[in-house]
C-alpha positions in Angstrom: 21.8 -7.0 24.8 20.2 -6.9 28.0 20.3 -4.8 31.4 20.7 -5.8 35.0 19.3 -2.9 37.1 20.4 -4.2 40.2 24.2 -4.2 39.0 23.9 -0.9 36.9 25.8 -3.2 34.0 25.1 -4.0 30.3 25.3 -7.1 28.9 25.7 -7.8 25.3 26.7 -10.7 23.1 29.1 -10.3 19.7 29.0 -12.9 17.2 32.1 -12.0 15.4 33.9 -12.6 18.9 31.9 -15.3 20.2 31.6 -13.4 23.2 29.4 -12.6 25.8 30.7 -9.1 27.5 29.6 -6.5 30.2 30.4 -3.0 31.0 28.6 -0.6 33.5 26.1 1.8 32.8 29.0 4.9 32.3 31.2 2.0 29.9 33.1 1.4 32.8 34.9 -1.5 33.8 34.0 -3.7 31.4 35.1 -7.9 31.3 34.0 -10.6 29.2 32.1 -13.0 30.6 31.9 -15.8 28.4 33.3 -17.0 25.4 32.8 -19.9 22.8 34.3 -19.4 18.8 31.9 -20.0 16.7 28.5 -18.8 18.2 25.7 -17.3 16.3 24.2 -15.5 19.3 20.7 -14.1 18.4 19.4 -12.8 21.8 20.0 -12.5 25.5 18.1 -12.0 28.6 18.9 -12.0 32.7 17.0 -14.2 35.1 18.2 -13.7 38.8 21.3 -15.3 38.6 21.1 -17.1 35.3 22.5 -15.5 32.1 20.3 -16.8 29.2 21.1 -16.8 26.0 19.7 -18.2 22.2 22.1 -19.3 19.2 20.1 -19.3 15.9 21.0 -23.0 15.0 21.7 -24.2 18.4 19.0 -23.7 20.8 18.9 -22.2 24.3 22.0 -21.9 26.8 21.8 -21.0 30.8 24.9 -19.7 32.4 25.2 -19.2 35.7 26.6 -15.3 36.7 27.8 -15.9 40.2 29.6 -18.6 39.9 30.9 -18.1 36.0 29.8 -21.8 35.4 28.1 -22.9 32.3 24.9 -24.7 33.0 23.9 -26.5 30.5 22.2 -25.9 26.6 18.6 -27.3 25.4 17.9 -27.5 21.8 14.9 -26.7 19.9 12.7 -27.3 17.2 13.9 -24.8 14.3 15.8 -21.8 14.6 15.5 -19.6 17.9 15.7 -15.9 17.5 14.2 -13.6 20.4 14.0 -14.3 23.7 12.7 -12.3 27.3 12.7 -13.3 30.3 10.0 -12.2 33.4 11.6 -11.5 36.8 9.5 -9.4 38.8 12.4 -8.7 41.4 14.6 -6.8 37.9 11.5 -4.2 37.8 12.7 -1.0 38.3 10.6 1.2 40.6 9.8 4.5 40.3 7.3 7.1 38.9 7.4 9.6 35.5 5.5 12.5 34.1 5.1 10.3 31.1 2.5 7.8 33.4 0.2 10.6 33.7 -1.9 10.9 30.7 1.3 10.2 28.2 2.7 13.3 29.5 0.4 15.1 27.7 1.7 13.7 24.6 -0.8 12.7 21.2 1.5 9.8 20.8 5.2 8.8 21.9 6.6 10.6 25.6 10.1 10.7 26.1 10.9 11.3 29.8 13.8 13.7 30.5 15.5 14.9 33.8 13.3 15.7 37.0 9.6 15.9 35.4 11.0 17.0 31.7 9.1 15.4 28.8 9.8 15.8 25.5 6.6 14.6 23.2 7.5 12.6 19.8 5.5 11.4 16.7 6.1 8.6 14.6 7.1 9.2 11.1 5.1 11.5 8.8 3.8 13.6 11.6 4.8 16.7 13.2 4.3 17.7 17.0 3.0 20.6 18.0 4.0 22.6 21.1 0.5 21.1 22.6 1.6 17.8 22.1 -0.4 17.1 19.4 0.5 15.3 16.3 -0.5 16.9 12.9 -0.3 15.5 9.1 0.8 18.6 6.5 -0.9 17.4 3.4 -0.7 19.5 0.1 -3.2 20.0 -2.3 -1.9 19.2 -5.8 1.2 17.2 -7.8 1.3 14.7 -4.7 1.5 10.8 -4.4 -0.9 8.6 -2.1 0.3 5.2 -1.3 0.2 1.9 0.6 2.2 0.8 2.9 0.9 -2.9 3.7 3.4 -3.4 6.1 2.9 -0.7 8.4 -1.1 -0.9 7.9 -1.0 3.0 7.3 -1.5 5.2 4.3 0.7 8.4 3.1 1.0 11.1 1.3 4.1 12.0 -0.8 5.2 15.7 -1.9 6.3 15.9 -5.4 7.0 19.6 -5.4 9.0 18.9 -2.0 12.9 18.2 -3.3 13.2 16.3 -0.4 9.8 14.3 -0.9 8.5 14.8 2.1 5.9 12.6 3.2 2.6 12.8 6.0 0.0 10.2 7.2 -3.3 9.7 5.9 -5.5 9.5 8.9 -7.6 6.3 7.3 -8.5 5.1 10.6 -7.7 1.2 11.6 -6.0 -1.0 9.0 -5.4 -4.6 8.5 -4.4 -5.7 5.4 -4.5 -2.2 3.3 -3.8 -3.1 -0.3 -5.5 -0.8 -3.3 -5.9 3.4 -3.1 -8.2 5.7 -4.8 -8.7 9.1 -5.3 -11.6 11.6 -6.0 -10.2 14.8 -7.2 -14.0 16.6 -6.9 -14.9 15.7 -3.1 -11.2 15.3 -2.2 -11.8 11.7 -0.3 -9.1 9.1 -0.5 -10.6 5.2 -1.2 -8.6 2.4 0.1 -9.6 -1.3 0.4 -8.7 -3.6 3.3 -8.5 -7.3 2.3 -8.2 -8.9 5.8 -11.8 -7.2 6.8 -13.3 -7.3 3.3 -14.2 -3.4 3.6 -14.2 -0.6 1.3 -13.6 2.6 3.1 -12.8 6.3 2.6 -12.3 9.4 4.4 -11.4 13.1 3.1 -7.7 13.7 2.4 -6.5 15.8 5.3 -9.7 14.5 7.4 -9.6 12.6 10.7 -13.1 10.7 10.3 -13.8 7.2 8.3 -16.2 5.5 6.4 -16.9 2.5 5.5 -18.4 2.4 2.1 -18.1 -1.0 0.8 -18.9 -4.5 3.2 -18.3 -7.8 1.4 -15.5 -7.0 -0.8 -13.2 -10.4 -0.9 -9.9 -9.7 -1.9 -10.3 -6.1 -3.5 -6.7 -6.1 -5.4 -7.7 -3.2 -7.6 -10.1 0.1 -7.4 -10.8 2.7 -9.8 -12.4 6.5 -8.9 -14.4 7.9 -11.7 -14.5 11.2 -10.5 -16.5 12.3 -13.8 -19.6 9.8 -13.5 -19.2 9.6 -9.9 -18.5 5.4 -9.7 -16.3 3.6 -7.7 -15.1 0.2 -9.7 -13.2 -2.6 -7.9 -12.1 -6.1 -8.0 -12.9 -9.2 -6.4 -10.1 -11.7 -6.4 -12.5 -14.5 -4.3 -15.6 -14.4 -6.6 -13.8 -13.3 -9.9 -16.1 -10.4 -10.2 -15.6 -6.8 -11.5 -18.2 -4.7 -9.5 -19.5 -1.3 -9.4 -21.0 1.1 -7.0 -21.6 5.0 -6.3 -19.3 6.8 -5.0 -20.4 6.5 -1.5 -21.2 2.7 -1.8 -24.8 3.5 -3.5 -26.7 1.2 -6.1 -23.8 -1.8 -6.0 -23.5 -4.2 -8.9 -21.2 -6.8 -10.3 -21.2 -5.3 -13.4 -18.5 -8.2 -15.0 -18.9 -12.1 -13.7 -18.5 -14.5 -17.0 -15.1 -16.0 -18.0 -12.9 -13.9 -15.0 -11.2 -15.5 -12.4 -9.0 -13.8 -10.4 -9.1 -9.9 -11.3 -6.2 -8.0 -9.5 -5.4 -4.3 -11.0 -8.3 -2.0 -12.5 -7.9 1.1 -14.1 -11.0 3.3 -16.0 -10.9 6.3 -18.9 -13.7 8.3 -17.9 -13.5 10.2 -21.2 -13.8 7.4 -23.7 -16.0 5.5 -21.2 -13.2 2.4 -21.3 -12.6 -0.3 -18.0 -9.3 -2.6 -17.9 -8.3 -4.8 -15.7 -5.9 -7.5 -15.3 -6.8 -11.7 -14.7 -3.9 -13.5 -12.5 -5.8 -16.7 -12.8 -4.4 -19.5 -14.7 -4.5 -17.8 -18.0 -3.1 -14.8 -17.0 -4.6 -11.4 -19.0 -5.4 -8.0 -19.3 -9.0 -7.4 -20.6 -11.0 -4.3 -21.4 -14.8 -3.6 -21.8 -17.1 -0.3 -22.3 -17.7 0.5 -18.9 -21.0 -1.0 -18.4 -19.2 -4.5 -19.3 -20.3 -4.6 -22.7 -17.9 -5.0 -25.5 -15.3 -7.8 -23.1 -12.5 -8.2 -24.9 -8.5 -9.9 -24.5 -5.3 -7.0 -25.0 -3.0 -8.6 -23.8 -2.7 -12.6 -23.2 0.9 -13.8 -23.6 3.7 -13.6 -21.8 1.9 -12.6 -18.7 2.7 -13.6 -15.3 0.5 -11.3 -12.9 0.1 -7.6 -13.5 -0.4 -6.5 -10.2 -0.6 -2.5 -11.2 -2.5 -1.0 -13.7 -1.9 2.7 -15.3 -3.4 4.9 -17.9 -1.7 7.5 -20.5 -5.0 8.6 -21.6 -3.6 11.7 -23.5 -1.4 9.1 -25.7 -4.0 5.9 -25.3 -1.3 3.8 -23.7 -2.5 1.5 -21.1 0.9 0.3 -18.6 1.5 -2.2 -16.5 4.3 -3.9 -13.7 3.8 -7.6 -14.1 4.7 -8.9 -9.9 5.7 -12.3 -11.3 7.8 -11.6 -14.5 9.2 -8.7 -13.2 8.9 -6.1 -15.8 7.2 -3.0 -16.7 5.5 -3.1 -19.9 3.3 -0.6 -22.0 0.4 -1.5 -25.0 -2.0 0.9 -27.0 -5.7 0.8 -26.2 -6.2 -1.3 -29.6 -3.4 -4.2 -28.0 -1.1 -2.9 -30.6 2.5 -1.5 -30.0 3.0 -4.1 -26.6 6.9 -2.5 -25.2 8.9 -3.6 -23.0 9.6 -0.5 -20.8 12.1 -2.2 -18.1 12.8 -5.8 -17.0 13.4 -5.1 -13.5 16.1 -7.6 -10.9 15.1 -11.0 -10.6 14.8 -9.9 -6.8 12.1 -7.2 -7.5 8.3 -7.3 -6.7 6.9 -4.5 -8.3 3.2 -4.6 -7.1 1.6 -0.9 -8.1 2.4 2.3 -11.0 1.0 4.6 -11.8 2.4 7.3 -15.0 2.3 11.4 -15.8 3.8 12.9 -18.8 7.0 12.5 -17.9 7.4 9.7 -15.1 6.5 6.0 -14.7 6.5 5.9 -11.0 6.1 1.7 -9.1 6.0 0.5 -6.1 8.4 -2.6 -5.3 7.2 -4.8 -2.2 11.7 -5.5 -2.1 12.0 -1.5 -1.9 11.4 0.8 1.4 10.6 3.6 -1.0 8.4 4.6 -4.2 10.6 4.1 -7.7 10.9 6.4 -10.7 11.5 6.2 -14.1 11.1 7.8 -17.5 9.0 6.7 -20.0 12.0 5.9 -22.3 12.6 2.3 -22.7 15.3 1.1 -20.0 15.7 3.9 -17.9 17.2 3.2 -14.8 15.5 3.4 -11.5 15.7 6.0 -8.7 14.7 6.2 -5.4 12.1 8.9 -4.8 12.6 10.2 -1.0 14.1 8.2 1.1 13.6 4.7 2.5 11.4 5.0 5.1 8.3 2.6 4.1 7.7 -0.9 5.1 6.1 -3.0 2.2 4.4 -0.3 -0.4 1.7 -1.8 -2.1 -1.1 0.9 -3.8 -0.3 3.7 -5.2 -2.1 7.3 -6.7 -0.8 9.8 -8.5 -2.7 13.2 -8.3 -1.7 16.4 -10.5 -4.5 18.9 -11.3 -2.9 18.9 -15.1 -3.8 15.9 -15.8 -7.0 15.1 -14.5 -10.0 15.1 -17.5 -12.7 17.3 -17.6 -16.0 16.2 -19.1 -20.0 15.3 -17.4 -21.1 12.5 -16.6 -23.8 10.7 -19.1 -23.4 7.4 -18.3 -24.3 7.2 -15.1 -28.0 6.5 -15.5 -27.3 3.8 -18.1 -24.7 2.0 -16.1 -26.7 1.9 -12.8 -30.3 1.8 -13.7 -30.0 0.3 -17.1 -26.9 -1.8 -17.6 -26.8 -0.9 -21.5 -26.4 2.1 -23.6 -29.9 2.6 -24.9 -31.9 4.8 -27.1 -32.2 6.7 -23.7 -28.7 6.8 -23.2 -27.8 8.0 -26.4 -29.9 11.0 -26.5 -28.5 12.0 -23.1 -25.2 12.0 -24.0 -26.0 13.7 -27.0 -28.1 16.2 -25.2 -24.3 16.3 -23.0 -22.3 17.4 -25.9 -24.6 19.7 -27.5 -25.6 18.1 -30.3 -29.3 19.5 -30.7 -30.6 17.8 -33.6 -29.1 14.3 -35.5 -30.6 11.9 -37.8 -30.9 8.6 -36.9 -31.9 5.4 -39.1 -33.4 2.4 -37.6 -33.9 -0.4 -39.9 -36.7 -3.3 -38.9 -36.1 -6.7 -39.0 -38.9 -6.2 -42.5 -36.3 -4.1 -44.2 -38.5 -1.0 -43.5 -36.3 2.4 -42.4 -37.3 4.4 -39.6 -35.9 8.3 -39.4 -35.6 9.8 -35.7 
């Protein structure tokens, strides 16, 4: 549809009529003005005299108002979807509150009658009588997620029955893909492909950071809020790497026989990494978490799993595989491989994450996060409603479930890159074991008591 200011009248074109129509401003007097059976109108627009319009198969027609004479049509490469048209005589002149400052207004400014404004925020804020839009985040049982699409984080509430969801002020975004979170400091990690850049910012907060430069095509990041690391992937390089968690002492910590690692996931307790491989022999892997110990879990059957999740209570590592659409569950050993849920051959689950109860995924085909129980086949719901644009990472945070324990590897994994001698007496010194006996045997057969 289109407007002609001059003649206070709309114009709009119906495909199932294969008309063009107008009416006036008050729905008034309204005539058709052209018709043709058959035409897949995609978009219309006023020039002077000329009505304009494109057909999605059929290229651009010109129509001539006054006279009620067709013109003439002009094809185009491809299909032809949108069109607008710049006369600078159709400009409608006037003034607004809104011109001033935004009317006042954080965000949108809606004019109303005589010098009324009403200020609006876009979805997941809440205005304020000063104008000002405000997030409401909440403090436990939440979700934090991508959405790619709209280059903007989110909060979800799970105590909310309505799942009511705010924005993450992350600062600017260009191709957010992974999420993090650090349940001690409370800051929120996401990683931004398009601008190879870690960053994070306080969950609530309005100010950035940018942790992490250099970080080609981070698919996957891990918080562990117990030794204080941040792990992530690097789809370009096919490395596994390994920082602080404020970007501090980075390492690769995994290089050798990787190629493209995607999803990573870490179990701070047992001191275990996994991640999955969507190169051509498509895997999930697991290592101690200085990279010792690599091993293959699981190796058939794979397309790409995209999302990584822990059950560390139960020692069942989950995934959602993006390219053979299911959601599938092993044991830390590689034992006991289920098939929770082959999904539509239309889905694209690309994130999950798990609780006690609840597998939740995100679906790139969905507007909305997805829920089910952790019994084989469950159906599907819908949690909240769909308001998203293309959900990609996805957190789950719940006080309940998050480990307690201190943090002993630390100095080994950043300074050392092994579990020494060193290492072992810190963690034992950790746990409170005071005195042990240890037996060291030389390569002459000789024992040595420590």
């Amino acid at each position: 549809m289109t407007l002609d200011f001059k003649s206070q009248r709309l114009y709009f074109a119906d495909i199932s009529s294969g008309a063009i129509q107008s009416v006036d401003f008050d729905g008034e007097s309204r005539k058709v003005v052209y018709v043709e059976a058959g035409s897949v109108f995609s978009d219309i627009d006023i020039f002077q005299d000329l009505l304009i319009w494109s057909e999605l198969e059929n290229g651009l027609h010109f129509f001539n108002r006054e006279t009620e004479e067709f013109l003439y049509s002009t094809p185009t490469p491809g299909r032809v979807y949108g069109i607008v048209m710049l006369d600078f005589t159709r400009q409608p002149n006037g003034t607004s509150p809104c011109m001033v400052n935004n009317g006042g207004c954080e965000q949108i400014c809606l004019p109303g009658t005589g010098d009324s404004i009403t200020c609006v925020c876009s979805s997941g804020f809440i205005s304020d009588n000063n104008g000002e839009c405000n997030n409401y985040i909440v403090e436990n049982n939440f979700l934090l997620l991508i959405d790619t699409g709209r280059k903007t984080a989110y909060q979800i509430d799970l105590q909310d029955p309505n799942y009511a969801h705010t924005v993450l002020h992350m600062g600017p975004l260009n191709n957010p893909i992974a999420i993090g979170f650090d349940p001690v400091d409370r800051y929120v990690y996401i990683s931004d492909a398009d601008v190879h850049l870690i960053k994070r910012s306080l969950l609530g907060g309005r100010e950035f950071q940018i942790i992490i430069h250099n970080a080609y095509a981070p698919g996957g990041l891990a918080v562990d809020h117990i030794h204080r690391l941040l792990f992530w992937s690097d789809g370009v390089n096919g490395t596994i790497n390994v920082s602080g968690l404020d970007g501090s002492s980075k390492t690769i910590l995994i290089s050798s026989n990787i190629e493209k690692p995607r999803a990573i996931a870490v179990d701070s307790i047992r001191g275990l990494l996994f991640w999955t491989d969507c190169g051509t022999d498509a895997k999930i892997e697991c290592s101690w978490m200085d990279g010792t110990s690599k091993r293959v879990l699981v190796e058939k059957h794979m397309g790409c799993a995209n999302g990584l999740a822990l059950d560390a209570k139960y020692q069942f590592l989950y995934w959602c595989d993006t390219q053979m659409n299911r959601i599938e569950r092993v044991k830390y050993d590689g034992s006991q491989r289920t098939l929770m849920k082959q999904l539509d051959y239309s889905a694209h689950p690309f994130d999950i994450v798990v609780d006690d109860s609840y597998i939740y995924f995100t679906d790139w085909n969905n507007k909305t996060v997805l829920r089910m129980s952790k019994v084989e086949n469950d159906q599907p719901v819908a949690v909240g409603k769909d308001v998203f644009g293309k959900l990609s990472g996805l957190i789950l945070y719940n006080s309940s479930l998050v480990p307690n324990g201190k943090g002993f590897f630390l100095y080994c994994l950043l300074k050392m890159k092994t579990y020494s001698l060193q290492c072992l007496l810190t963690i034992l010194k950790s746990i409170h074991i005071s005195k042990l006996i240890i037996t060291l045997t030389s390569s002459s057969g000789k024992n040595v008591h420590l």
